[in-house]
C-alpha positions in Angstrom: 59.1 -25.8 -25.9 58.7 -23.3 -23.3 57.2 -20.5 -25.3 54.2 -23.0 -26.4 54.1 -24.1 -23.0 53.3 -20.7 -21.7 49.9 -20.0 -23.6 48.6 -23.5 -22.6 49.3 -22.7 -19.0 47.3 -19.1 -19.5 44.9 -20.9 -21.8 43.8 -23.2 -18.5 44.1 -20.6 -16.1 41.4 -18.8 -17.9 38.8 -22.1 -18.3 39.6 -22.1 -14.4 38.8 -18.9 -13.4 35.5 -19.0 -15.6 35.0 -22.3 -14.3 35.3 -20.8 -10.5 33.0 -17.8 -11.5 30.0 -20.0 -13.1 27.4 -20.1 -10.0 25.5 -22.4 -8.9 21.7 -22.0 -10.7 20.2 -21.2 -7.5 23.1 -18.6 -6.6 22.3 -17.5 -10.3 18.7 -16.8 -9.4 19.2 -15.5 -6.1 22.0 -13.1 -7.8 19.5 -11.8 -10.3 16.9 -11.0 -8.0 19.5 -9.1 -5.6 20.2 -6.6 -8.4 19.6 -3.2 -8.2 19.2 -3.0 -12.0 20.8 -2.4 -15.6 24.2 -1.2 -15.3 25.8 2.1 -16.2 27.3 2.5 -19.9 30.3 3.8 -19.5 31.7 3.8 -22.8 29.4 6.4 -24.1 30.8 9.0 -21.0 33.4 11.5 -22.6 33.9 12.7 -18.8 37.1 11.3 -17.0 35.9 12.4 -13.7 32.7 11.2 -13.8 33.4 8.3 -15.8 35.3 7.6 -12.7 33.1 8.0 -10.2 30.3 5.8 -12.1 32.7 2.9 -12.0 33.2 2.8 -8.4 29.9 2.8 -7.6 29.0 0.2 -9.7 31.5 -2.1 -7.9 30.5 -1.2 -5.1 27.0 -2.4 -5.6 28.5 -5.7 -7.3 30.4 -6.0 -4.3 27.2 -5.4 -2.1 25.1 -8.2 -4.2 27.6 -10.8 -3.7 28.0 -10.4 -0.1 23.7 -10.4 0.1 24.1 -13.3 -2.5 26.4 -14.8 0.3 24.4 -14.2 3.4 20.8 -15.4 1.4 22.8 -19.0 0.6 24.3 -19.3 4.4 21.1 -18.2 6.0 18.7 -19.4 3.4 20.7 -23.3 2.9 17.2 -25.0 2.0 16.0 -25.1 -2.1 12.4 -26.1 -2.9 12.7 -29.7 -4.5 10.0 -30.2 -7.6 9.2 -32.7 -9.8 11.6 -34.0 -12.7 11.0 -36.3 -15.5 13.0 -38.2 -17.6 12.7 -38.5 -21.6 9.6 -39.0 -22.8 8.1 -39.3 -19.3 5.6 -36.2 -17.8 5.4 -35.0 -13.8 1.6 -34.7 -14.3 1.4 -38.9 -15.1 3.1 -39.4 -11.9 1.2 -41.2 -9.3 1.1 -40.1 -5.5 2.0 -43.8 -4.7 5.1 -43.6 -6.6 5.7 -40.1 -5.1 5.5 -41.3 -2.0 7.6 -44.0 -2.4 10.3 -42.4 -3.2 10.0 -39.5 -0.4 11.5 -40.1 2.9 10.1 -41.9 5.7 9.1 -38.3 7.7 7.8 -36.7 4.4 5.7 -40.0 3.2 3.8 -39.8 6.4 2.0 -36.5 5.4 0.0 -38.0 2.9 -3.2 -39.7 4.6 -6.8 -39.7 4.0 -9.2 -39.8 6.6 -12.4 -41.6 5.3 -15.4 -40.2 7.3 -18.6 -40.9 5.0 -21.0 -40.1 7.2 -20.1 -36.8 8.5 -19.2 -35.2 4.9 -18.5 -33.5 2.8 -15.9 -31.4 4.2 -16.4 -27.9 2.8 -14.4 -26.0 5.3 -10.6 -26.8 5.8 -8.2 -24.3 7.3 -4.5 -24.2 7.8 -2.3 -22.2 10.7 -0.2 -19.4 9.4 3.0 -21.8 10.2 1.2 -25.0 8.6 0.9 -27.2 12.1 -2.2 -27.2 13.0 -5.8 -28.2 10.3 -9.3 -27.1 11.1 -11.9 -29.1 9.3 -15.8 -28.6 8.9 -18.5 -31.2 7.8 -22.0 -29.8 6.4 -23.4 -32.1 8.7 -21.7 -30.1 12.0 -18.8 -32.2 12.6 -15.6 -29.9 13.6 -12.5 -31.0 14.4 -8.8 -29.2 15.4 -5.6 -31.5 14.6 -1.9 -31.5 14.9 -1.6 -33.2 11.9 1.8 -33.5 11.6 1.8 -35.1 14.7 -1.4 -36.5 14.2 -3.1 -35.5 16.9 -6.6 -34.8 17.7 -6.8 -31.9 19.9 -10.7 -31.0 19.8 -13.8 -32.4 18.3 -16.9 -30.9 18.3 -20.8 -32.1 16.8 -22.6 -28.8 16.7 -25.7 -30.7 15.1 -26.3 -28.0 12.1 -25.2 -27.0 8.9 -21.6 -25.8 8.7 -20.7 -24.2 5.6 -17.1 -22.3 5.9 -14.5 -22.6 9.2 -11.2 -20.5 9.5 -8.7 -20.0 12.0 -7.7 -16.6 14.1 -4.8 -14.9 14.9 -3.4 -18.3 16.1 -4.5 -22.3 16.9 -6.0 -21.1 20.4 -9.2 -19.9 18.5 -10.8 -20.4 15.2 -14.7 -19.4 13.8 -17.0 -21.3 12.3 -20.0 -20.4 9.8 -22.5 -22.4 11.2 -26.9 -22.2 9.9 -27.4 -18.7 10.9 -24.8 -17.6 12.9 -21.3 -17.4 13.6 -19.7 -19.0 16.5 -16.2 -18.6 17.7 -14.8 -21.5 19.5 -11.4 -22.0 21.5 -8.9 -25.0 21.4 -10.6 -27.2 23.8 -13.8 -26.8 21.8 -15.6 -24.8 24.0 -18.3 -21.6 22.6 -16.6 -18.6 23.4 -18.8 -16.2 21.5 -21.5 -16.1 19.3 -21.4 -13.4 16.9 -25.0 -12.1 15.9 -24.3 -9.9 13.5 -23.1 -12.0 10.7 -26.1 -14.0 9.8 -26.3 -16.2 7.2 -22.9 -16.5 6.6 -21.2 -18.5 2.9 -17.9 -17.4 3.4 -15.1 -16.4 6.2 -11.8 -14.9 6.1 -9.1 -13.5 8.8 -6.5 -10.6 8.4 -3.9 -11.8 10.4 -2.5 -8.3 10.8 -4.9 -6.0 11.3 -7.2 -8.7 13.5 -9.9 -8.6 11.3 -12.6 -11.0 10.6 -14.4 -11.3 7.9 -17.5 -12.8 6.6 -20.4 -12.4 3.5 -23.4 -14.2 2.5 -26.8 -14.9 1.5 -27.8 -11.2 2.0 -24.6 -10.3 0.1 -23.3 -7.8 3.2 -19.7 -8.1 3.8 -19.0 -7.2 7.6 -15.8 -6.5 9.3 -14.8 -7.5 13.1 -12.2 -6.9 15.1 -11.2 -10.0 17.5 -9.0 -8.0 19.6 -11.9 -5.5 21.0 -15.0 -7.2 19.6 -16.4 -4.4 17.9 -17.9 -3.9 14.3 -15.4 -1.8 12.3 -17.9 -1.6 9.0 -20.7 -2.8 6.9 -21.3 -2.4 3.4 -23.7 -4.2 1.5 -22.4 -5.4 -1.9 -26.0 -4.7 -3.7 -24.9 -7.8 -5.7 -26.9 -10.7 -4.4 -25.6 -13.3 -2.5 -21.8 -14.2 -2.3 -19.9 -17.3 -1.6 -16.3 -16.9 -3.1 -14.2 -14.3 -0.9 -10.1 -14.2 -0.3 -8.1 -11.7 0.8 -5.2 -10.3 -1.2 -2.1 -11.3 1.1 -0.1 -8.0 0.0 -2.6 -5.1 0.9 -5.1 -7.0 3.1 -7.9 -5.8 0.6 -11.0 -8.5 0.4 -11.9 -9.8 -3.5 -15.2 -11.1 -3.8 -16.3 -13.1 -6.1 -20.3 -12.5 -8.1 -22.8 -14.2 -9.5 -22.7 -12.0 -12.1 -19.1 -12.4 -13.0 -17.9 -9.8 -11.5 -15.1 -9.0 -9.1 -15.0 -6.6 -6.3 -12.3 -5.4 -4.2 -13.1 -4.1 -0.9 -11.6 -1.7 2.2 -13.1 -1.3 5.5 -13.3 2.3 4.7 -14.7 2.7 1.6 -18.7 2.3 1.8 -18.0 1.6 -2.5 -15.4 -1.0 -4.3 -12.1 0.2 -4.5 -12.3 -2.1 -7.9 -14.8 -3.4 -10.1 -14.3 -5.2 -12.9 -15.5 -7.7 -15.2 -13.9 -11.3 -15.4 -16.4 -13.8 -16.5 -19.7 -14.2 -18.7 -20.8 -16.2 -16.1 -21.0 -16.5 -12.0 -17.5 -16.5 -10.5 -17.1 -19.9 -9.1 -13.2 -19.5 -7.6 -10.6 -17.4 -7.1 -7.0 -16.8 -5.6 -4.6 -14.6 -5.3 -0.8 -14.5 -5.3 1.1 -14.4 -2.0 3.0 -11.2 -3.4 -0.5 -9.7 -4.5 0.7 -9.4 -8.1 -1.1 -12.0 -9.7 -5.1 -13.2 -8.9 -6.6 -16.2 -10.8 -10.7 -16.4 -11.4 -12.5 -19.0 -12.6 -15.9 -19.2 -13.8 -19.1 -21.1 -15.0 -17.9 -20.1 -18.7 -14.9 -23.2 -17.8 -12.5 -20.4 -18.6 -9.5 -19.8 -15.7 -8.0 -16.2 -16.3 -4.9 -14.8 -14.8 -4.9 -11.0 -14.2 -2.2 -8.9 -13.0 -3.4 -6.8 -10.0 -1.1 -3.9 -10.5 -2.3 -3.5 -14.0 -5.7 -4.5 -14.1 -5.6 -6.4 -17.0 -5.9 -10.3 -17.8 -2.7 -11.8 -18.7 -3.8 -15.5 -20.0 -6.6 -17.6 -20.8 -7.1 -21.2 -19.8 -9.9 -23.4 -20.7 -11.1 -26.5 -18.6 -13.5 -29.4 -19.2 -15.9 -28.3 -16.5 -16.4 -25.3 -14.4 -13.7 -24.9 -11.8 -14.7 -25.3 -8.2 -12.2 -24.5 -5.8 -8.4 -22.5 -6.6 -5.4 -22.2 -4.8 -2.4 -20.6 -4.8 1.1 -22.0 -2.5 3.7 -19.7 -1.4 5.6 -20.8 -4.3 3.2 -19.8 -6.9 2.0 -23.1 -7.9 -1.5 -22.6 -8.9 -4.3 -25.5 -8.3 -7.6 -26.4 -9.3 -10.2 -28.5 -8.8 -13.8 -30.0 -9.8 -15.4 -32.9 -10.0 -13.1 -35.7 -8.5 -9.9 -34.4 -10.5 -6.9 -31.7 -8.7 -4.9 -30.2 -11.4 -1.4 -28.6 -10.1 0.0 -25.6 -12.4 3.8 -24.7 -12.2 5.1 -21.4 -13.7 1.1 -20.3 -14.9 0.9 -17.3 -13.6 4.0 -15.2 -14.6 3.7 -17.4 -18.2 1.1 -19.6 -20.1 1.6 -23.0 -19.5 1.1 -25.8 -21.7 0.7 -28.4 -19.7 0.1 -29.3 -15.9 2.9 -30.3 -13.2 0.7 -32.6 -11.2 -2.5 -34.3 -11.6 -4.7 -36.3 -9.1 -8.0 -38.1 -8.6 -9.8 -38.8 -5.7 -10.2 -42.7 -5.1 -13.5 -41.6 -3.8 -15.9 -38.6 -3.0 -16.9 -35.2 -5.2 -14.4 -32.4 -4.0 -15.8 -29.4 -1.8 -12.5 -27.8 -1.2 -8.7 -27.9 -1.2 -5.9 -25.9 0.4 -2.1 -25.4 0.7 -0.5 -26.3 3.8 2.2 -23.1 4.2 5.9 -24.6 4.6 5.1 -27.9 3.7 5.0 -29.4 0.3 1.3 -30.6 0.9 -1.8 -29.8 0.1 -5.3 -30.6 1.9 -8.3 -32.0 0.0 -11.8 -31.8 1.7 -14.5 -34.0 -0.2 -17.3 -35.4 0.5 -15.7 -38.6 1.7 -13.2 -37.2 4.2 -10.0 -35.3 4.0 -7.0 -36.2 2.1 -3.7 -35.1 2.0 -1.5 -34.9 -1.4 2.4 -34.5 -1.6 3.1 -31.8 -4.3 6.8 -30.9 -4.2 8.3 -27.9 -4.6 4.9 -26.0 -3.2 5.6 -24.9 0.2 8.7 -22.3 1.5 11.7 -23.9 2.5 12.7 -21.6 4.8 10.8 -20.0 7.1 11.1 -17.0 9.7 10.2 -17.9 13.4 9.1 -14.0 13.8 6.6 -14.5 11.3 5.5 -18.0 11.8 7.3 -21.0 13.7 5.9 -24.5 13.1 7.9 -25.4 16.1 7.1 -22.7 18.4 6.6 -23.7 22.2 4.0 -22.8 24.4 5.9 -19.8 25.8 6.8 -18.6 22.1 3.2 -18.7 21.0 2.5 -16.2 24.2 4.7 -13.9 23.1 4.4 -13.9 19.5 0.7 -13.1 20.6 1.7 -10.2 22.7 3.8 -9.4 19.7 1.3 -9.7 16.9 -1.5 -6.9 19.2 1.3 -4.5 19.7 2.0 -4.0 16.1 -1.6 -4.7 15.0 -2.8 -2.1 12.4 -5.8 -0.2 11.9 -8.2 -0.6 9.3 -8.0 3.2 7.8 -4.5 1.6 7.1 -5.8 -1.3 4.5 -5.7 1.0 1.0 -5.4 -0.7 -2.3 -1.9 0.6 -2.8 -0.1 0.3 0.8 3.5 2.1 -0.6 1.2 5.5 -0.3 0.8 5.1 3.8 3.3 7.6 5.2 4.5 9.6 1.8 3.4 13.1 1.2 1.6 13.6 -0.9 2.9 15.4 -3.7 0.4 19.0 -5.2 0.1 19.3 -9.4 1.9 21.7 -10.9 -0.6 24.1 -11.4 -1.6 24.6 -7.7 2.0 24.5 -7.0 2.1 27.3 -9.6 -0.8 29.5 -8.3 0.8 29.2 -5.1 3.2 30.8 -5.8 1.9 33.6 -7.7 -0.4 34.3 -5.0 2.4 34.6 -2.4 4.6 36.6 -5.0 1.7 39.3 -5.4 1.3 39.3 -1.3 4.9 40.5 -1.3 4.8 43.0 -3.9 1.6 44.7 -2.0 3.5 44.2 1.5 6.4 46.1 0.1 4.5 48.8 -1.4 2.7 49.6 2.0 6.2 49.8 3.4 7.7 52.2 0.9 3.9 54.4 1.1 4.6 54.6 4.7 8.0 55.2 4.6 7.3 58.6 2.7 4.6 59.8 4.9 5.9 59.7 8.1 6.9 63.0 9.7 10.3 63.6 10.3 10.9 65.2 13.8 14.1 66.7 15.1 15.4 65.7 18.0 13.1 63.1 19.4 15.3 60.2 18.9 18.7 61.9 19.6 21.0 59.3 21.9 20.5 61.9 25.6 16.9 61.9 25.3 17.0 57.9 24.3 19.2 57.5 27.5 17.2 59.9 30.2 14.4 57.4 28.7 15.7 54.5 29.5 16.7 55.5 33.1 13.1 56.7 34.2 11.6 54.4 36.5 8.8 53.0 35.4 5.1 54.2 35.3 3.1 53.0 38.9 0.0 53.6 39.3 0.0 56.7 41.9 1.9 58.5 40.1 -0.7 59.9 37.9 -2.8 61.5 40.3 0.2 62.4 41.9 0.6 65.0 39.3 -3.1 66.0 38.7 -3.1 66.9 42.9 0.4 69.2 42.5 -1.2 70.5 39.5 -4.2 71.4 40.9 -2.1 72.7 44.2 -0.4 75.3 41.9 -3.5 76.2 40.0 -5.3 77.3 43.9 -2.0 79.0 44.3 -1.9 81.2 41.7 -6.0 81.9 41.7 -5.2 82.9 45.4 -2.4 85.1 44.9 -4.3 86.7 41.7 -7.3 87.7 44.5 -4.6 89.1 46.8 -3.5 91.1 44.5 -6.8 92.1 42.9 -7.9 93.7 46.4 -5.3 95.6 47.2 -4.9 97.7 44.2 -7.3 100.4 44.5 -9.8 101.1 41.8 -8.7 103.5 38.7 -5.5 103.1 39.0 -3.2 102.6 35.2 -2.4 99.4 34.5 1.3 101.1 34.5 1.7 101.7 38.5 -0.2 98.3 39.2 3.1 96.1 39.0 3.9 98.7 41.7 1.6 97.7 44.2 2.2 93.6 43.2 5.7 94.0 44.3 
């Protein structure tokens, strides 16, 4: 009994173990995205040695990706909730009345509309980097700044003229508007700070948050570059494309996509006078896009009704989606759930980007009003509806980050926080030479071809073979003299003082002394020797 006993006992202790070792789906996830890549085959190394070596490595980085596995589920506790349906049921025919029925009381108060008719339709709404605060713009001048979480009012302003796009700044404290020829720049209270001249006409605004940049294009089809921290232009360039309404920046690189009437699609860099990327999308004008938060992935939509998906890094268009009418507005949350919009209808896409989906994850209709635009409230599983009756607010689960990072934004920052996250975000602002379409290449060196790297070399090798021939030719032809470098007369040189100035003429006067001398002593001698006498008895008279 015993000895059958025993392989049942092993038999279990095995299901445990692999039991204990099954992760959680999450962990799974995070697990796969921690690793460093495909592992080692070590069966096909002969090598003991090396074998060896290979082995512990690759348990050290096992080891490594569970303890990062570790820290990412104690520091990261949050999972984005989504949508699931039972049987024969579909997310996309659930209503937002049984959504928010079955949400909490905190997360069923974020879904509101606010019906204001007369002052519509809402073409401009904005969101803070850390979701907190909305900024909304009616065509007919109304702008308002909200807590809306809380929902407060903080500002409301009637500018009495057209408003056609609205964004914030670096934070709440100041946000732009795109008003019937100009561009004004307001602050929290309300209050015109600036007006900014120079970008007339404007369809369409946009803000890099990290380099301080704002940016605007429009009926003259010039998109324009400003920096908010010193005021000054930073570049111009005029798009030779006609006018332009459809412009979002690519999160990743900071480099501005435009969007043409001829279906084309530009990408631009303050430092470029030409795009950095052209390329064709649509057989009509381009009526939307988005781009990915990772900058992989950028969605385009068209007057053809055709929604394409094109992978950035490649180029190249990865699916095709066809739509009853032409899209209007696009989106894309921080979890890459991809929305669109026309007419009175918001379709919600989950998984469309990476793969072709079949069907949607979340459908809604306006009650009332014509959409103008929509946008995805960052950490929060909402998104914002501007029409032409008001703004709305939708749940959409499973859209926003779970878990954010208070350095980069912190929708519970106090006032003091917010000051020095704004002292923070101008000391590491970045310049605009540094906004390249890929940003891996700032700070490499850059690496020569081959064949320069070649003739390089050749050249230095042939600069070296004349340098030594010179050597050896000179070598041979210098004179050999004896006793000029012998150790006394190297010493005796060492010891003489050295050269002053006086001591030249010094010389030339006791030369001169002895040359008077001797031409004296020669006339002396000349007179007293008497004429005819040998040359023989003249040494006699000398003496």
């Amino acid at each position: 009994m015993e000895g059958r006993q025993e392989p049942r006992a092993n038999e279990e202790a095995k299901a445990s173990r692999k039991r204990k070792k099954k992760l959680d789906p999450d962990v799974a996830e995070t697990a796969k995205r921690l690793k460093r890549g495909p592992g080692v085959d070590l069966k096909s190394i002969t090598d003991k040695k090396l074998k060896g070596k290979l082995r512990r490595a690759e348990n050290v980085f096992a080891a490594s990706q569970k303890k990062a596995v570790q820290i990412s589920e104690w520091l990261l506790p949050a999972s984005a909730g989504t949508l699931e349906a039972e049987g024969v049921e579909r997310t996309w025919n659930f209503k937002q009345q049984d959504i928010v029925a079955a949400v909490d009381v905190t997360a069923a108060r974020k879904a509101f509309d606010l019906s204001l008719p007369e002052l519509g339709p809402y073409g401009g709404l904005a969101f803070t980097r850390n979701g907190r605060f909305m900024l909304m713009g009616g065509t007919k001048g109304h702008l308002a700044l909200m807590d809306w979480q809380r929902s407060h009012l903080v500002c409301e302003v009637q500018v009495r003229e057209t408003v056609r796009d609205v964004t914030f700044l670096h934070n709440e404290t100041f946000w732009a508007a795109a008003q019937k020829k100009y561009v004004y720049v307001y602050d929290k209270r309300g209050l015109e700070v600036h007006c900014l001249r120079d970008h007339t006409d404007t369809l369409a605004l946009d803000f890099l948050p990290h380099h301080f940049l704002l940016t605007s294009v429009g009926e003259h089809g010039v998109l324009r570059y400003q920096d908010t921290s010193t005021g000054h232009i930073v570049a111009q360039h005029k798009t030779k494309m006609g006018p332009c309404s459809v412009m979002r920046h690519n999160p990743y690189n900071a480099v501005e996509c435009l969007g043409h009437a001829r279906g084309v699609v530009t990408m631009w860099t303050p430092n470029i006078t030409t795009p950095v990327v052209k390329m064709l999308c649509h057989q009509g004008p381009v009526t939307a896009l988005a781009v990915d938060p990772s900058g992989t992935y950028m969605a385009t939509a068209g007057a053809d009704s055709q929604i394409k998906v094109w992978d950035v890094r490649m180029l190249k268009p990865m699916h095709n989606y066809f739509s009853h009418a032409p899209i209007t507005r696009m989106d894309i949350s921080q979890r890459g759930l991809l929305a669109v919009g026309y007419g009175r209808k918001v379709q919600v896409w989950q998984d469309a980007l990476r793969s072709k989906a079949q069907s949607p994850y979340l459908t809604h209709h306006l009650p009332e009003g014509v959409l103008s635009t929509f946008s995805f409230v960052p950490y929060e599983d909402v998104l914002g509806i501007g029409h032409s009756a008001g703004i709305s607010t939708i749940l959409v689960p499973g859209s926003g980050e779970p878990n954010f990072d208070t350095f980069v934004a912190n929708p519970f920052q106090t006032t003091k926080q917010r000051q020095t996250q704004e002292v923070v975000q101008l000391l590491d602002k970045l310049q605009p030479d540094t906004i390249v379409l890929d940003p891996d290449t700032v700070g490499t060196v850059r690496k020569e071809p081959a064949e320069v790297l070649q003739q390089r070399r050749r050249q230095e090798e042939e600069a070296n073979a004349v340098r030594l021939a010179a050597l050896r030719k000179e070598q041979e032809n210098k004179a050999k003299m004896k006793g000029k470098n012998r150790p006394s007369r190297r010493h005796r040189k060492k010891q003489s003082n050295i050269i002053e100035d006086r001591k030249p003429t010094i010389k030339e006067r006791q030369k001169d002394e002895a040359a008077r001398r001797k031409e004296a002593a020669q006339k002396k001698a000349d007179s007293v020797i008497p004429e005819g006498a040998p040359k023989a008895v003249r040494r006699f008279y000398k003496a």
